[in-house]
C-alpha positions in Angstrom: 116.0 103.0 -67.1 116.1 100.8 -63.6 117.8 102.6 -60.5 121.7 100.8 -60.8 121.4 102.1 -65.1 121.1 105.6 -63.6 123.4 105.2 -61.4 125.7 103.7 -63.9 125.2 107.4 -65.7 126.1 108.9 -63.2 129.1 106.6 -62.3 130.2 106.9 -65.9 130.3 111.0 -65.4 132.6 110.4 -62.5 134.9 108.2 -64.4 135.3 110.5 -67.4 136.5 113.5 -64.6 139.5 111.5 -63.6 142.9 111.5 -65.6 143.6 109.1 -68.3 146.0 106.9 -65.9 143.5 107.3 -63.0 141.2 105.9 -65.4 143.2 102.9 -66.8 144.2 102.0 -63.0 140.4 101.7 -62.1 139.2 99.7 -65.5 141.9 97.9 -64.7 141.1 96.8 -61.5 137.4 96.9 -62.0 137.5 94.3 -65.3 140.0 92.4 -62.8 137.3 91.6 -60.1 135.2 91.0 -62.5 137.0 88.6 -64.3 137.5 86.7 -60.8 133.9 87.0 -60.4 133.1 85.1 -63.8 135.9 82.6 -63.3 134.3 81.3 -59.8 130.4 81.7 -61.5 131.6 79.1 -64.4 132.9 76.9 -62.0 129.6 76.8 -59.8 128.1 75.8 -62.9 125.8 78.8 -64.1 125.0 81.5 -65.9 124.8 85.0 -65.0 121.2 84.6 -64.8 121.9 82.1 -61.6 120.2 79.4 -63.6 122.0 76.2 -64.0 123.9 75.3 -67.0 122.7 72.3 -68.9 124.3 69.2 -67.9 126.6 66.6 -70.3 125.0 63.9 -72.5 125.3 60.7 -71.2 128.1 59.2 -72.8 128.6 55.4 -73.7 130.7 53.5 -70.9 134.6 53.7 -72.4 135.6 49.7 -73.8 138.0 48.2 -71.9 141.2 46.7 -73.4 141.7 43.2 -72.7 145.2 43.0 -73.7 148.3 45.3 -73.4 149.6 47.7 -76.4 153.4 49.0 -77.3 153.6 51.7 -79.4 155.0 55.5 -80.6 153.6 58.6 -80.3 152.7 61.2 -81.6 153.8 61.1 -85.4 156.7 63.0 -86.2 159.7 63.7 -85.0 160.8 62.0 -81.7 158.0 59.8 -81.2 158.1 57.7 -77.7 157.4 54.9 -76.2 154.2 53.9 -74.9 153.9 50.7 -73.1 150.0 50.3 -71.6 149.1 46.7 -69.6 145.3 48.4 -68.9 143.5 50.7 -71.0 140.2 51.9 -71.8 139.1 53.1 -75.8 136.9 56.7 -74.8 135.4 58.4 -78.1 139.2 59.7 -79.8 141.2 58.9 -76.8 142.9 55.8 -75.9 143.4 56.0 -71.6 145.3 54.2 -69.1 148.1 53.4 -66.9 151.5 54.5 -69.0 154.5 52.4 -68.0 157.1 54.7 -69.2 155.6 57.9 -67.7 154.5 55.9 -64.8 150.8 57.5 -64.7 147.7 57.2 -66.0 147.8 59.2 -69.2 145.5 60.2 -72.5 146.7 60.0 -76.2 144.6 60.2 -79.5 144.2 57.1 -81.5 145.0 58.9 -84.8 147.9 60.3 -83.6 149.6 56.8 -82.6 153.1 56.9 -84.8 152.9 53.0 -85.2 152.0 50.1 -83.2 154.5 47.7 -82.0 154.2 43.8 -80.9 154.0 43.1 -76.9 155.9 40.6 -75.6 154.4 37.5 -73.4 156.6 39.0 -70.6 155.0 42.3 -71.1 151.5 41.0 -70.9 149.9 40.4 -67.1 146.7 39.4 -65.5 145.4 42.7 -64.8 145.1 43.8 -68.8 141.7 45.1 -69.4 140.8 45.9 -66.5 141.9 49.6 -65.6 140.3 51.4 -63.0 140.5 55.1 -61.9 138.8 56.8 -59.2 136.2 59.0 -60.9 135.5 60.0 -64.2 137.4 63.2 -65.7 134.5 63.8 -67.8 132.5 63.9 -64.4 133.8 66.8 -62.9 132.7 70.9 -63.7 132.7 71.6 -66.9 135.1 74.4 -68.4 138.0 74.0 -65.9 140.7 74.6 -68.2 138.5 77.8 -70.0 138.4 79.5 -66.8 142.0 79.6 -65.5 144.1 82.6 -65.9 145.4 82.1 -68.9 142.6 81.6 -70.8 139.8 83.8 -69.3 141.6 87.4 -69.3 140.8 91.0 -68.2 142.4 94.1 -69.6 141.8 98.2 -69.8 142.5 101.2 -71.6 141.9 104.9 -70.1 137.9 104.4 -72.1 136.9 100.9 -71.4 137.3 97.2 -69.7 137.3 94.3 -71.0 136.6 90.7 -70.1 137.4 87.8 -72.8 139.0 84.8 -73.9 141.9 84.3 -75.8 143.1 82.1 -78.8 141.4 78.9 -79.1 139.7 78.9 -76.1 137.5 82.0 -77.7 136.2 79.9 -80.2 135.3 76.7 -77.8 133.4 79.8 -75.4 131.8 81.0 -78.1 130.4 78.0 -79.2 128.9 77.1 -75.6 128.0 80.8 -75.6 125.6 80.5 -78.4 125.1 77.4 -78.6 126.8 76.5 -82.2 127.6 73.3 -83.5 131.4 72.4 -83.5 133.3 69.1 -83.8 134.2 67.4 -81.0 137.4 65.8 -82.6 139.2 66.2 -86.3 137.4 63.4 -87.6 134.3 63.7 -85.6 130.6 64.5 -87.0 129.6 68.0 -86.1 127.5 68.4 -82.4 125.2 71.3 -81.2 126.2 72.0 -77.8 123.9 73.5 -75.4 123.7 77.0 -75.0 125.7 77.9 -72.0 126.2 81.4 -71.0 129.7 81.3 -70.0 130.2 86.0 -70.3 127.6 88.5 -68.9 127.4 90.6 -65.9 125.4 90.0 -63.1 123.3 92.5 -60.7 126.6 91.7 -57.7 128.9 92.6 -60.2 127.4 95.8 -61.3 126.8 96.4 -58.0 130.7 95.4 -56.4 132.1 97.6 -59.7 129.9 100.4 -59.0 131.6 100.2 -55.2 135.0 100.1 -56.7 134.4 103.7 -57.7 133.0 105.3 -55.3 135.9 103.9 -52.8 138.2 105.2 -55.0 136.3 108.7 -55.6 135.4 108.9 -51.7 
């Protein structure tokens, strides 16, 4: 048993002492800073370990569009109109500037309702060639998984927890292991890398450990 273990014994004595509210109040706030902890770690990029995670495949350039496209989406009810003059085709998605919405927005090609004819007046020089600053795909991987909503912390008066929730659960734990998953509905299965996206670290057994003994002191 290493020094902070024992300590953790010892810490875990303490803990069983206090009232069962006293007790919820500081598992509470202890898987809190945690959580906080493992929200910014995932967004530096690494695991608890401090090692880095493994980066994204190179993916093929997205094709360009060389013509406008009308149509409705999603299927179903209430479909709307989408009117794009320049576009690019990315894997499932279909990307560029939306006329309607007035931004640059995503939609799945399967999805699309039912494509409608463009008229010569709707056309213009600039089809094909859309351009954005940076590539979404380029940025830290995880974004949405570690927001609040997604990446949660709760206690009872015996233990803390640290998690994720609904769908995002089973996207973690497939970076967590390293399983295969599709990447879209109609998509060939893909092993992902293992990325450890849950574990403690030595600073937040350590900042945890603090918590108490400010709260006993």
């Amino acid at each position: 048993m290493d020094d902070l273990a024992a300590i953790e014994a010892i810490a875990g004595a303490l803990i069983r002492k206090l009232s069962s509210p006293e007790r919820r109040t500081l598992l509470r706030r202890m898987a809190r800073g945690i959580r906080d902890s493992q929200a910014r770690r995932i967004a530096s990029q690494r695991a608890p370990d401090g090692a880095a995670f493994a980066p994204r495949k190179a993916k093929k350039p997205p094709a360009p569009g060389n013509y406008a496209v009308k149509f409705l989406y999603p299927k179903g009810q209430n479909p709307r109109l989408v009117l794009m003059k320049s576009w690019v085709h990315e894997g499932p998605l279909i990307t560029g500037f939306d006329v309607e919405a007035g931004g640059i927005r995503s939609f799945f090609w399967d999805k699309v309702d039912r494509w409608l004819p463009v008229q010569r007046e709707e056309q213009n020089k600039g089809a094909g060639k859309f351009r954005r600053q940076g590539r979404i795909r380029q940025k830290a991987m995880f974004r949405k998984l570690r927001n609040g909503r997604n990446l949660r912390s709760d206690a009872s008066d015996s233990e803390a927890w640290i998690g994720f929730s609904g769908r995002a659960s089973e996207i973690a734990s497939v970076h967590q292991d390293g399983l295969s998953d599709r990447p879209a509905a109609r998509a060939r299965p893909v092993r992902y890398a293992r990325r450890e996206l849950l574990g403690l670290t030595p600073a937040e057994r350590s900042a945890a450990l603090d918590l108490l003994l400010g709260h006993l002191i």
